[in-house]
C-alpha positions, 0 to 999 in steps of 0.5 A: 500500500505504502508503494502504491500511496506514495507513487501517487502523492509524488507523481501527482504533486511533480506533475503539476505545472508539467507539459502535459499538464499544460498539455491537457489544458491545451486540448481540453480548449481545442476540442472540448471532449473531456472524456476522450481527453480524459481516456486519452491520458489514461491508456497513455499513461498506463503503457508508459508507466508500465514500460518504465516500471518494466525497467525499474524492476529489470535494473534491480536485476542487474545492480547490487543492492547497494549500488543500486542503492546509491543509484536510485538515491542520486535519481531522487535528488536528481528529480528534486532539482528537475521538479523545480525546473519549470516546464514549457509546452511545445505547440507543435504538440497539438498537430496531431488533432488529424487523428481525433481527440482520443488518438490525439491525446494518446499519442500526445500524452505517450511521446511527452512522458517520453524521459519525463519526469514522472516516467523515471520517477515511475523506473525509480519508484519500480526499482525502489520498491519492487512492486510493479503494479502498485506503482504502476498503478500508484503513477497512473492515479497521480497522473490522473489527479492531477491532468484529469482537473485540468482537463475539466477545470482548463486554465482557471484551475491552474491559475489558482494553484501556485505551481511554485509551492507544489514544485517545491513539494514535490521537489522536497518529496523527491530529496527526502527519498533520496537522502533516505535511500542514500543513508539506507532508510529503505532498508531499515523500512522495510522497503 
């Protein structure tokens, strides 16, 4: 549960202010279908977390717990700094609309996980814990928490969120993880 819980709270709060936040904000203006959009970034959220949860667990194949250890401590400090960098969104993203709002968003939504944030935090979150689906599924919910009110809600909700604050939530998040599992607190947890 703790895997499960934890992967959404992180994803969720990283995910705030991200490109395909904004992303979201940007198709739900253009074509005004929630649920299209809405499954959209469903369907591309679980085969992207799946594939980097594929990865989190194969990498705990290869390393030395305590290589990994020191790995996956870096990687969590690595996406505190990256959190608090802010994220713009490319309009280039949205010529796909060709296909249709739900093949939009899907592809959309694949190709800008693609070496984001939340999919290696999803690889770090895989290896670190070693529960695939409780990750897998802990991400997906963080992704949905946060893109699904923007989808519904458009650029008024976010202008009412203070994104810098979340950020730095989040990016704290990502430290205390990685100091952690840097000083072998996971161990000692139990994860």
């Amino acid at each position: 549960m703790e895997a499960f819980l934890v992967s959404a709270g992180v994803v969720a709060l990283a995910e705030i202010g991200d490109k395909t936040q904004l992303l979201a904000f940007i198709l739900a203006a253009k074509f005004r279908k929630p649920i299209p959009i809405v499954l959209g970034i469903l369907v591309a959220t679980l085969l992207n977390h799946a594939f980097a949860g594929a990865i989190g667990s194969w990498v705990i194949t290869l390393l030395r717990p305590e290589i990994l250890s020191w790995v996956l401590g870096l990687l969590f400090i690595g996406m505190a700094i990256w959190t608090l960098i802010p994220d713009r969104f490319d309009e280039t993203d949205a010529t796909l609309a060709q296909y249709g709002v739900f093949v939009t968003t899907l592809v959309a939504f694949f190709l800008a996980e693609m070496g984001d944030k939340t999919q290696i935090a999803t690889i770090a979150l895989a290896a670190q814990y070693q529960l695939f689906f409780a990750v897998v599924a802990g991400t997906t919910l963080g992704m949905m928490i946060a893109n699904v009110p923007a989808v519904h809600l458009g650029e008024h909700m976010a202008n009412r969120i203070p994104v810098r604050l979340v950020h730095g939530i989040a990016a704290a998040i990502f430290a205390i993880i990685g100091v952690a599992t840097l000083l072998g607190a996971g161990e000692r947890l139990g994860f």
